[in-house]
VEXKE-963336 format. One line per field, with one value per residue (C-alpha): z, x, y negated. Coordinates in steps of 0.25 Angstrom, whole numbers. Layout:
// residues N
w: Z,... $
u: X,... $
v: Y,... $
This chain:
// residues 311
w: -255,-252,-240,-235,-236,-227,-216,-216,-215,-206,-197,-197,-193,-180,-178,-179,-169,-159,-160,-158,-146,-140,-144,-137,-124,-124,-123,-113,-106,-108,-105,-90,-88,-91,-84,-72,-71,-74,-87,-98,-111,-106,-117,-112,-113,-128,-131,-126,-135,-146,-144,-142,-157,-162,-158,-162,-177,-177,-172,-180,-194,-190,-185,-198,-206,-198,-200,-215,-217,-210,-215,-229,-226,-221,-233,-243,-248,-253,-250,-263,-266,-264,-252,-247,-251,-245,-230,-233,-234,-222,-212,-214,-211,-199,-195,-196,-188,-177,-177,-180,-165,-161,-164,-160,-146,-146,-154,-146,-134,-143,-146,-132,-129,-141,-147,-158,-170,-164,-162,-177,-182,-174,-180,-193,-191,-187,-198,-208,-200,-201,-216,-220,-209,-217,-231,-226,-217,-230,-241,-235,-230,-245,-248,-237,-240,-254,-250,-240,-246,-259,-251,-242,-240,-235,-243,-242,-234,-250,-253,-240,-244,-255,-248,-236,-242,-233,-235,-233,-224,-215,-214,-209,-199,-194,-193,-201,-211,-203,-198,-212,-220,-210,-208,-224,-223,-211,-218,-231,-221,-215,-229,-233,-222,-228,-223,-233,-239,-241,-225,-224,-236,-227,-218,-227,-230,-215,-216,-229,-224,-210,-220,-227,-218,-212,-225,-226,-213,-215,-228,-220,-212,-218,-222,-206,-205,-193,-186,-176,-186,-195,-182,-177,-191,-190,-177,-182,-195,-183,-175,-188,-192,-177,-179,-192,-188,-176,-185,-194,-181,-176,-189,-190,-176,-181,-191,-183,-173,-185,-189,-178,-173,-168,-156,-154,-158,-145,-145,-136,-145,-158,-151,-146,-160,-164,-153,-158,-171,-170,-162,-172,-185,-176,-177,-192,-198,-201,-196,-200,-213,-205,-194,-208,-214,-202,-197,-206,-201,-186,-193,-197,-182,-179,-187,-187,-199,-208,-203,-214,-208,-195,-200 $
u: 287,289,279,287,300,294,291,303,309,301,301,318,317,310,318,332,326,322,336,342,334,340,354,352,347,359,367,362,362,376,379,370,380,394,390,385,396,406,411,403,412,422,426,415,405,408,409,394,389,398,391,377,378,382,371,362,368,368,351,349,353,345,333,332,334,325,314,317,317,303,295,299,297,283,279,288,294,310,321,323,338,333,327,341,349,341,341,357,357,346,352,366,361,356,368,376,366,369,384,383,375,386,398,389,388,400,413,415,417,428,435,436,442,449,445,437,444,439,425,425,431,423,409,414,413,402,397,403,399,384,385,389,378,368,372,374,358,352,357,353,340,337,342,334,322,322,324,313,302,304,301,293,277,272,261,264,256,250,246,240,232,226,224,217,211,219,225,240,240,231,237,250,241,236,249,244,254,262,251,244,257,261,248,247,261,253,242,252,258,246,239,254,251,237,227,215,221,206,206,218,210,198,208,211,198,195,204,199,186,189,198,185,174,186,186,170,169,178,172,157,167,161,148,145,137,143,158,155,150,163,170,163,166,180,183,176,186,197,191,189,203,209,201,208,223,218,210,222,231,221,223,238,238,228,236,249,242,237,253,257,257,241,246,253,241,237,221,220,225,218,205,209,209,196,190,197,195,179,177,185,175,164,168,164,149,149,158,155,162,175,173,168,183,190,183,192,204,201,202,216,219,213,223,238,248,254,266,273,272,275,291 $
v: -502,-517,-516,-504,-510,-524,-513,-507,-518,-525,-512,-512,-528,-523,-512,-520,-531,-520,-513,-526,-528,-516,-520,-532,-524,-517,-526,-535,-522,-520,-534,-532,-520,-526,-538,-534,-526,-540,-532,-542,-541,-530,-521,-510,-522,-525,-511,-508,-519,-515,-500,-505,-513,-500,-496,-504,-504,-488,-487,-498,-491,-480,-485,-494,-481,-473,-485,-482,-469,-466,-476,-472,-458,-461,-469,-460,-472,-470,-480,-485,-493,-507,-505,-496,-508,-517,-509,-507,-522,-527,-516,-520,-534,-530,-523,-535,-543,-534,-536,-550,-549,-540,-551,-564,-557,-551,-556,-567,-558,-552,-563,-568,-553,-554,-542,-549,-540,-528,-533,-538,-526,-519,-526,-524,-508,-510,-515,-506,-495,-501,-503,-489,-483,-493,-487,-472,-473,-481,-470,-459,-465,-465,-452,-447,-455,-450,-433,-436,-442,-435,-422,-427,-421,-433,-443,-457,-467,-471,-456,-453,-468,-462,-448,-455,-467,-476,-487,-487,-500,-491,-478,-486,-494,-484,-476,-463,-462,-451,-442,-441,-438,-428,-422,-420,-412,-404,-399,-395,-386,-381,-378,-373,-363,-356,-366,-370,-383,-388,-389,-401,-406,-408,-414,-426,-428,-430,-444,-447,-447,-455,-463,-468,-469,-480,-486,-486,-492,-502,-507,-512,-520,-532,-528,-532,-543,-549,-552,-540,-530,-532,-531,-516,-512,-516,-511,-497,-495,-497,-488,-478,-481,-477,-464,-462,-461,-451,-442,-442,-439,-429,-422,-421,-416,-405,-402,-402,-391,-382,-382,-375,-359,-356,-352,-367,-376,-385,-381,-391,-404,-397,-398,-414,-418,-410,-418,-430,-428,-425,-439,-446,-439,-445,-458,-459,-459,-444,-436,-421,-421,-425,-413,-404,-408,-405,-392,-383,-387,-383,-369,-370,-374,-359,-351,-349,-355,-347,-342,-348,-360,-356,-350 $
């Protein structure tokens, strides 16, 4: 949780910096405009930066949110109170740094117009406006958080561990998370829909197995005698573990085409991935038990769905 919580958070710096840099694009390009045109600091002028700092606080809420909410969904981790209190507390804080900017660029220009207790007045909605935003977003991101994940299908990146014999670490570098839960929920619905359940079974067994031969490889790393065996070794597990994630892509796509109408499957994709699937099997010691596991399924992609599914 911790861990989780140090990438969100890194993950929302990055994201502030980068909306910051668009703010400041803005408005040097509003500054180029009313310059050019011997309007700097009209009333049109201010209001474009007033309206670009809107901006920015508005997409910056919602973005931070949006990083929240899906990388929670994705690891079915809820929003527990501390940590809502804590993103109340650090967003807000990043909000007033916005409109600190706002008023170090611009109140001084207001004062000189004397129209400084508008401008102050104006900051302070602003704020207020922000702060309730940052409650309203933050409560129901838990509420929402909570409903979802509690009827959500999807394993977490720790289950599908266990299921695949993968290290977690793994799964996120190699950025598998997403096909393998979905894929899961795909072959519910297809076994759902009449198929023989034994044949998704098989399915899984095809990564388990790719998953361990990885894994077997990579443990006679250092049993090379020399700096350049190790090193073959090595660059073979990355090879093996490139492989890996497209097998497990090749396989959701499969999977994707045997959910939809007969008549609608592409035949030539499917027969892509049976190409690329084969050359991929064949880049472990023995293959045929891989091609054995996966020949079943190339039957579900011959018949229709149950048109259940289809309604």
């Amino acid at each position: 949780m911790d861990d989780l919580d140090k990438t969100l958070d890194m993950m929302e710096r990055d994201k502030c910096t980068t909306l910051m840099a668009e703010n400041s694009v803005r408005l040097k390009k509003n500054n180029i405009r009313f310059t050019t045109t011997d309007k700097k600091h009209c009333q049109e002028h201010l209001d474009a930066q007033q309206v670009s700092y809107e901006k920015f606080i508005r997409i910056l809420i919602r973005q931070l949110v949006g990083i929240e909410k899906k990388i929670r969904l994705k690891y079915l981790v809820p929003l527990e109170s501390s940590r809502a209190n804590k993103l109340r507390a650090s967003w807000n804080t990043e909000v007033e740094g916005v409109l600190e900017d706002y008023k170090k660029k611009y109140r001084a220009v207001h004062k000189q117009r004397r129209s400084v207790e508008e401008f102050d007045k104006k900051v302070s909605q602003m704020l207020a406006g922000a702060k309730i935003s940052v409650e309203t977003e933050v409560t129901n991101l838990k509420l929402k958080l909570e409903t979802e994940i509690g009827t959500s299908e999807k394993f977490s990146p720790s289950e599908l561990s266990k299921i695949y014999g993968v290290d977690e670490p793994v799964l996120v570098d190699l950025q598998i998370i997403d096909p393998l839960q979905d894929m899961r929920i795909l072959f519910k619905k297809l076994e759902d829909s009449g198929f023989d359940g034994k044949i998704f079974v098989s399915l899984n067994e095809i990564i388990q197995m790719y998953a361990k031969e990885i894994k077997n490889v990579e443990s006679t790393v250092w049993s090379g005698r020399s700096v350049d065996q190790r090193k073959e070794t090595k660059m073979r597990v990355a090879k093996l573990s490139l492989n890996f994630k497209e097998l497990i892509l090749s396989l959701h796509d499969l999977a994707r085409q045997a959910l939809l109408e007969k008549e609608k499957r592409n035949e030539e994709i499917i027969l892509k991935i049976r190409s690329n699937l084969e050359k991929l099997f064949k880049s472990v010691e023995d293959s045929e038990p891989l091609q054995n596991k996966l020949e079943p399924f190339w039957g579900v992609l011959n018949q229709d769905l149950s048109p259940d599914l289809l309604k």
